[in-house]
C-alpha positions as CSV (number, residue, x, y, z in Angstrom):
1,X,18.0,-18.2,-8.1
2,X,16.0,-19.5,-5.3
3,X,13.0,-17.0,-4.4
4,X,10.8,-19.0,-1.9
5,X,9.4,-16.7,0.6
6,X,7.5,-18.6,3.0
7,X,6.6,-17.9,6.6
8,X,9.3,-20.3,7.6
9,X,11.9,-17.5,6.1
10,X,12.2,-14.6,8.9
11,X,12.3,-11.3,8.3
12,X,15.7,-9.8,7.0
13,X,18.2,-8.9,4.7
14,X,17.7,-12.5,2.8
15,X,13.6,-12.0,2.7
16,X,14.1,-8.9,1.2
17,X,16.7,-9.5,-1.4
18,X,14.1,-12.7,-2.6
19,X,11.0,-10.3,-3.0
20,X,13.3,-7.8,-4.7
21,X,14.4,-10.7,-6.9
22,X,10.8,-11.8,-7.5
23,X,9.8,-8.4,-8.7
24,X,12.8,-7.7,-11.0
25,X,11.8,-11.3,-12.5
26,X,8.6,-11.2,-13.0
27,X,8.8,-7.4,-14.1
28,X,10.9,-8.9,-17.5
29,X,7.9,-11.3,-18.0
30,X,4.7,-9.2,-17.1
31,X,3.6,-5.4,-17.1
32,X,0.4,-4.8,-15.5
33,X,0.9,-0.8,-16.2
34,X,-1.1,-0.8,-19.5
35,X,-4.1,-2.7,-17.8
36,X,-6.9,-1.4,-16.7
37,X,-7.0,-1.1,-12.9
38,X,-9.0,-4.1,-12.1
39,X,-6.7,-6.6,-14.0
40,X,-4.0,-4.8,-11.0
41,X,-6.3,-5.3,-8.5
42,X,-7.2,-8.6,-9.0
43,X,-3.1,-9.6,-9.8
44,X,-2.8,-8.2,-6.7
45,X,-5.7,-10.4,-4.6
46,X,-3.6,-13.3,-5.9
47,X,-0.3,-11.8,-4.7
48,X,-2.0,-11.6,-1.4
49,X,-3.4,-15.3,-1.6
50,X,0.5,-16.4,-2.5
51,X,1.6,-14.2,0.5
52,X,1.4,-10.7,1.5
53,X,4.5,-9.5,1.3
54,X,4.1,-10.0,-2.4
55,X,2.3,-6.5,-2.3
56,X,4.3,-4.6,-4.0
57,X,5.6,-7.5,-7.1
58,X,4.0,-5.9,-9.8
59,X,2.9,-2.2,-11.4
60,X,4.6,1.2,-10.4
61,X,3.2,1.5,-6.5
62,X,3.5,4.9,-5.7
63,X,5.7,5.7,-8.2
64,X,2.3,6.0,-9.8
65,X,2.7,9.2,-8.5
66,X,5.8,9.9,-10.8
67,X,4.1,8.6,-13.7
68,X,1.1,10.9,-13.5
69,X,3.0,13.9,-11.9
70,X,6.4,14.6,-12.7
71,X,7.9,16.6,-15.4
72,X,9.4,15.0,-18.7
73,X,12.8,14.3,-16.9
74,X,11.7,13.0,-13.9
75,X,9.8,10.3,-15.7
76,X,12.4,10.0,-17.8
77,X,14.8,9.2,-15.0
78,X,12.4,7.2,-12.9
79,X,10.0,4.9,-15.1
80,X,12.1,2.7,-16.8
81,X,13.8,1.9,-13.4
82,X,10.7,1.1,-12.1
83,X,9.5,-0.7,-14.6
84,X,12.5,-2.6,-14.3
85,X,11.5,-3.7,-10.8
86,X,13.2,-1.0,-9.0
87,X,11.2,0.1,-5.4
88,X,9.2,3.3,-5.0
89,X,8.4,4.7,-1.2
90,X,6.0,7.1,-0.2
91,X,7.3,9.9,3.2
92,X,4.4,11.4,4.3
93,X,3.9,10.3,8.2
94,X,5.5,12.5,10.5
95,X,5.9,12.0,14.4
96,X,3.7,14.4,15.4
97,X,0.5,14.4,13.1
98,X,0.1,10.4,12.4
99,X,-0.7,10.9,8.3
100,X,-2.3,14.1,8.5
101,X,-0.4,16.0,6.0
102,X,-2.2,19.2,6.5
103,X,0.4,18.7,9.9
104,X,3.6,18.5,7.6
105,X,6.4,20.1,9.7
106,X,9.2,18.9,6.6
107,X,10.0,22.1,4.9
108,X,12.5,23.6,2.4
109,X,14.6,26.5,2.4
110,X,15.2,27.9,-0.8
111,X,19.3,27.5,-1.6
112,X,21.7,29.7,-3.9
113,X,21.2,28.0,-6.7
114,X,17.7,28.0,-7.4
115,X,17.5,24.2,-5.5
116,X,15.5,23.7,-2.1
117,X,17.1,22.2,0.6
118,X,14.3,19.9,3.0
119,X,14.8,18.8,6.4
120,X,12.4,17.4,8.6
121,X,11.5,13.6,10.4
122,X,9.2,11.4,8.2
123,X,8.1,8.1,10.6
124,X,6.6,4.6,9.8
125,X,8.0,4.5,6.6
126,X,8.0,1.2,4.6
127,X,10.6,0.3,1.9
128,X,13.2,2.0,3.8
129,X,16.5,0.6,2.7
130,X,14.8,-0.9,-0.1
131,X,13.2,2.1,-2.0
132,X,15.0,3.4,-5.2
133,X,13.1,6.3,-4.8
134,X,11.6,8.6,-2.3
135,X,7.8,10.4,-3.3
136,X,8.4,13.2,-0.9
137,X,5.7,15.4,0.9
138,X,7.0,18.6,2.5
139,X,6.0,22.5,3.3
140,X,7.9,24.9,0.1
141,X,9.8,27.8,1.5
142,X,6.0,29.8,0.8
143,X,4.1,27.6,2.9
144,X,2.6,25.5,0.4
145,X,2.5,21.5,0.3
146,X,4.7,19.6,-2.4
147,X,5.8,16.3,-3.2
148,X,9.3,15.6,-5.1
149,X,11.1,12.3,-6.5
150,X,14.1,12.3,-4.0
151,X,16.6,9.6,-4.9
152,X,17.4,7.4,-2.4
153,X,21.3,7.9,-2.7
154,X,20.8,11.9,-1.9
155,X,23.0,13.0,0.9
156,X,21.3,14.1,4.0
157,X,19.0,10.8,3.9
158,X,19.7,9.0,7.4
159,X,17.6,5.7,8.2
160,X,16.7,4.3,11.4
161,X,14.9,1.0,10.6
162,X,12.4,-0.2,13.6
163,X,11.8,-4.3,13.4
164,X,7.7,-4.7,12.5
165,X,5.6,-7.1,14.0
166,X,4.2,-7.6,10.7
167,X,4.4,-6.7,6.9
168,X,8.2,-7.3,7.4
169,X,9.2,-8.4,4.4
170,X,10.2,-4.8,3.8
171,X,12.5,-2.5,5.9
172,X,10.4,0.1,8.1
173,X,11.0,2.9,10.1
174,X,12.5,6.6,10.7
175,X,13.6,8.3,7.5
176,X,15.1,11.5,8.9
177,X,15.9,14.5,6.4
178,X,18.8,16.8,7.0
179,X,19.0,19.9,3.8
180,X,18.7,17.4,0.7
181,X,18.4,19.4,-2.2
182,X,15.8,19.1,-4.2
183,X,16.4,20.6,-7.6
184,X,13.0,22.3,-9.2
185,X,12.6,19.3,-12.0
186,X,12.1,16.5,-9.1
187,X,8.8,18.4,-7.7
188,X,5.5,17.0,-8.4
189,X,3.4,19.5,-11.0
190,X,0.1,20.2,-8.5
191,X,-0.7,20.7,-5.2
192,X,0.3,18.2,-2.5
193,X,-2.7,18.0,-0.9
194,X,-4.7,17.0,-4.2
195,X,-1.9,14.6,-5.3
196,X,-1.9,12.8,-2.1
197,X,-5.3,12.4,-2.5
198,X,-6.1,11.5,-6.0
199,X,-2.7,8.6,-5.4
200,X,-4.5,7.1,-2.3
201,X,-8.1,6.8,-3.9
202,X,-6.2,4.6,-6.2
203,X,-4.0,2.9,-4.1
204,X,-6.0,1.8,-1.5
205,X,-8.8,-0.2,-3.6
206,X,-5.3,-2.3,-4.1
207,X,-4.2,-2.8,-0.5
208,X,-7.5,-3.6,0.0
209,X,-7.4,-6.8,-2.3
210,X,-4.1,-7.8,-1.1
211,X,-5.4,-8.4,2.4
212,X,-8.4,-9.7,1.3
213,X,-6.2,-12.2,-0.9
214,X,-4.8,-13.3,2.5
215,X,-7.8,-13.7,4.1
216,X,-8.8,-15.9,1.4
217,X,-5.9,-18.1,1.5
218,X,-6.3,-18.9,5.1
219,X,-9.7,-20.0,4.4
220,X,-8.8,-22.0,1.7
221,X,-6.5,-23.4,3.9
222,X,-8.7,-23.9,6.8
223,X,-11.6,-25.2,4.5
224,X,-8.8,-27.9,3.5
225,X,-7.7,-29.4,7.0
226,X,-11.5,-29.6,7.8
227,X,-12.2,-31.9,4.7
228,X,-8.9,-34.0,4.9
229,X,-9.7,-34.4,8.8
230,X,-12.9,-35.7,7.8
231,X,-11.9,-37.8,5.0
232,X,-9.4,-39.5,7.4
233,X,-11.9,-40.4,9.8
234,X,-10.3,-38.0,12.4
235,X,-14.0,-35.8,12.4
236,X,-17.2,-37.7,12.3
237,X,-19.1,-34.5,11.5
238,X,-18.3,-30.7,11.3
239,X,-20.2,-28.7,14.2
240,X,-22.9,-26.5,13.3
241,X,-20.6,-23.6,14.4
242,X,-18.0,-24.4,12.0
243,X,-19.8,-24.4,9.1
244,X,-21.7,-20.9,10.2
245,X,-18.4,-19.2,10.3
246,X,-17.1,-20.8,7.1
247,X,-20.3,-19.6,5.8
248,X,-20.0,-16.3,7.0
249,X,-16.7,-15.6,6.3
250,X,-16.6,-16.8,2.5
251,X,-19.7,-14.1,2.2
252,X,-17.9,-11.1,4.3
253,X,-14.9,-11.9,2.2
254,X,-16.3,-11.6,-1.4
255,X,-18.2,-8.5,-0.4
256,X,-15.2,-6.6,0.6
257,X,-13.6,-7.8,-2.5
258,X,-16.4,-6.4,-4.9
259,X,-16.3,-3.0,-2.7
260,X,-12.6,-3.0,-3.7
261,X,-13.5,-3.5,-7.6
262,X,-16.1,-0.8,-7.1
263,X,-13.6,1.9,-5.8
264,X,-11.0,1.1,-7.8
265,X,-13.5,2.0,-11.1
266,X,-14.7,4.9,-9.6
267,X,-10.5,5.7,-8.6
268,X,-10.0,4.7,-12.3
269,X,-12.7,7.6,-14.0
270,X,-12.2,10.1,-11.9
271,X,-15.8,9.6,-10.0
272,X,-16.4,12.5,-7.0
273,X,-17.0,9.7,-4.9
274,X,-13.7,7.6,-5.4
275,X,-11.8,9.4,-2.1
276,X,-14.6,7.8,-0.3
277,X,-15.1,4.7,-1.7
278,X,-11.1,4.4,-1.6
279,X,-11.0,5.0,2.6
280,X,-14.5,2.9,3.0
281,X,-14.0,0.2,1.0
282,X,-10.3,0.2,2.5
283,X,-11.2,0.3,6.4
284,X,-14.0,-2.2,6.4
285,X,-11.6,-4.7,3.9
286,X,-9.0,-5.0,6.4
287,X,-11.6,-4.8,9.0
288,X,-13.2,-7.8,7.3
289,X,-9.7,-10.0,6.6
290,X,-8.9,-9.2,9.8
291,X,-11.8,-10.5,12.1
292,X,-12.6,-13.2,8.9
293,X,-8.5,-15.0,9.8
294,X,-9.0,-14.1,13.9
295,X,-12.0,-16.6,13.7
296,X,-10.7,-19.2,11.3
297,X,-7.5,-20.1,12.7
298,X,-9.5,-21.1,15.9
299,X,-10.7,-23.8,13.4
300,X,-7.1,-25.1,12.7
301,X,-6.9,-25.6,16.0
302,X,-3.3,-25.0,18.3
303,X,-1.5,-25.6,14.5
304,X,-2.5,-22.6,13.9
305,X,-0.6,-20.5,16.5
306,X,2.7,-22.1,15.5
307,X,5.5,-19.4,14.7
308,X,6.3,-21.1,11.3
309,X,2.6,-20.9,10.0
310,X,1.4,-19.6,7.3
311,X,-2.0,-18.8,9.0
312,X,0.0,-16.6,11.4
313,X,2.2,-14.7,9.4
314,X,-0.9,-13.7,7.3
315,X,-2.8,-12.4,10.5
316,X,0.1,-10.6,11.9
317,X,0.7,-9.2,8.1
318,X,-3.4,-7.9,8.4
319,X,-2.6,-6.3,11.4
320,X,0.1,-4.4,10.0
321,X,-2.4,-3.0,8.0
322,X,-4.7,-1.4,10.4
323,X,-2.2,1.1,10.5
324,X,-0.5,1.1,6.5
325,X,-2.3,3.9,4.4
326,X,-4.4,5.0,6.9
327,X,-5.4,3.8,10.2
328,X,-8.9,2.5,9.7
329,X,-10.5,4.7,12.1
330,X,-9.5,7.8,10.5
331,X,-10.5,6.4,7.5
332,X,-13.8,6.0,8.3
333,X,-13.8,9.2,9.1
334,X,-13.2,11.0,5.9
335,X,-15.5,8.8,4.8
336,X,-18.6,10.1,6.7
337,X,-17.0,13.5,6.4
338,X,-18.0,13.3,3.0
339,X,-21.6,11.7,3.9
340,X,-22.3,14.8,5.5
341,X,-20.4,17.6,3.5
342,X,-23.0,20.4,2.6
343,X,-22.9,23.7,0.7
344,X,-21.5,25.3,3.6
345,X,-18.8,22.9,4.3
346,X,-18.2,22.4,0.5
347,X,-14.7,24.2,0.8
348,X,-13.6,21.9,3.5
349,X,-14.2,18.7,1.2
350,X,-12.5,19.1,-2.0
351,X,-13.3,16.7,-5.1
352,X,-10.2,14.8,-5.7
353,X,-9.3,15.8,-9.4
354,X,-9.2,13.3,-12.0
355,X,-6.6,11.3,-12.7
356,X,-4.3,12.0,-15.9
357,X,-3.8,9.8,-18.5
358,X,-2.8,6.0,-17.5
359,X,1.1,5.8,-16.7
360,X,1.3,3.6,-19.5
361,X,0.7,6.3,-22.0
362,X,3.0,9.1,-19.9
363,X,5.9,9.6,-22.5
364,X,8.8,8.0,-21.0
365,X,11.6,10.5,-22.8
366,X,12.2,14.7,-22.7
């Protein structure tokens, strides 16, 4: 099976079906769920290096969320498929409130038979065709906010997929709702709010490392054509300049990296700090990759600005990501909404709870 994903391969139905084939491959050779969370962080720095798209090859993603959450029957339905290199996707963004979920207008209606039935507009949503399964946030017919497994195949899902300027090697777009029922066993045990947040102080430590993975490929590549140019006689000496910024960046980049390490451990026990570290660590990485690849490929020179380059792929891939899990802004944000929580505001900052026991370790049967 030939699964070469380079930038030359455009976004589509073919670069799809090779990451798909990648991850089922690689998913009968490795599991990364047993590890400890900085063996999946730095597995996926490399993925990054190797391409970005790679993202998602390895571990449950946010069927995480599954693992940790869902009753004995919906891990029981859902784990081994994943496991197996099947796609989880996450519908939380909606039109009107960006990813503020406390602006969920998705709700259920409770049906005859003791099911739900959710309708509602989820936006910007990765894995879109791809996804086996749905993690679901949405109002409950009391007002409260859930999450559910929704399989992919449920009546009443209608996609609209919206072509990316980057992170395309995944379908993305409108994921419209229309009453799918939602039988009682698919919901999430806990509150939505809390769920969302515990996943996400996780999850971002290892979006952060992918970028940075990218970033550090570029300059491994840019760091390369300097060397070979001046072996071949082509440069006599690198400028003063050059060598600042490859200086520069190679210090910005490892940084990041070991802020990512640092809020995946605290993610990992449970620290009070871990929401914060997560968003932090998670706006100034892709911050970081992204001004760190803006400034090398100026070094490649007009190679670099071909539509077949690596280099470019990776820096419209790290601007994708500006706006995946959080646009960086906003993350910031919570973050120094948590600096400055006091006593008074203590019940507008929650501590995320702790996170259960590793999905590894979640029985797999009823």
């Amino acid at each position: 099976m030939h699964c070469s994903v380079g930038a030359n391969l455009q976004a589509g139905v073919e670069r799809s079906r090779r990451l798909r084939a990648i991850r089922q491959d690689l998913a009968r050779h490795v599991d990364t769920t047993g590890d400890p969370d900085l063996f999946q962080l730095l597995t996926q720095f490399m993925c990054g290096y190797c391409d970005i798209d790679l993202r998602d090859t390895f571990g449950l993603g946010h069927g995480r969320l599954i693992a940790r959450h869902g009753g004995a029957q919906t891990r029981q339905r859902w784990i081994p498929r994943l496991l197996a290199g099947e796609l989880a996707g996450i519908a939380v963004t909606e039109p009107h409130g960006g990813s503020r979920p406390a602006e969920t207008q998705t709700c259920a209606v409770a049906g005859p038979d003791g099911t739900w039935k959710v309708t509602g507009r989820k936006s910007w949503i990765s894995r879109l065709t791809e996804a086996a399964v749905f993690v679901l946030f949405f109002r409950t017919p009391d007002g409260g906010l859930a999450a559910a497994a929704v399989d992919a195949t449920q009546p009443g899902l209608h996609r609209q997929p919206i072509p990316p300027t980057g992170l395309a090697g995944w379908t993305w777009g409108v994921l419209d709702l229309d009453e799918v029922k939602i039988r009682q066993e698919d919901v999430l045990h806990g509150d939505g709010m809390l769920l969302l947040r515990e996943h996400f102080a996780g999850y971002r430590p290892l979006v952060t490392a992918t970028a940075l993975g990218g970033a550090a490929a570029v300059f491994d590549a840019v760091t390369a054509r300097l060397s070979a140019r001046q072996a071949a006689g082509d440069l006599h000496r690198l400028r003063d300049s050059a060598l600042i910024t490859l200086g520069r960046t190679h210090v910005q980049l490892a940084t990041a990296l070991l802020g990512a390490v640092t809020a995946s451990y605290l993610a990992e026990g449970g620290h009070p700090a871990a929401e914060l570290w997560g968003a932090a660590t998670k706006a100034h990485g892709i911050d970081t990759a992204n001004s760190a690849t803006a400034e090398l490929a100026l070094l490649l020179g007009a190679s670099g600005f071909r539509a077949d380059c690596r280099t470019a792929k990776t820096r419209r891939d790290l601007g994708g990501l500006l706006y995946a899990d959080g646009i960086h802004d906003s993350l910031y944000r919570t973050a120094g909404k948590q600096h400055t929580a006091t006593k008074d505001s203590a019940g507008d900052v929650t501590a995320v709870p702790a996170p259960r026991d590793r999905p590894a370790s979640v029985a797999m049967t009823a």
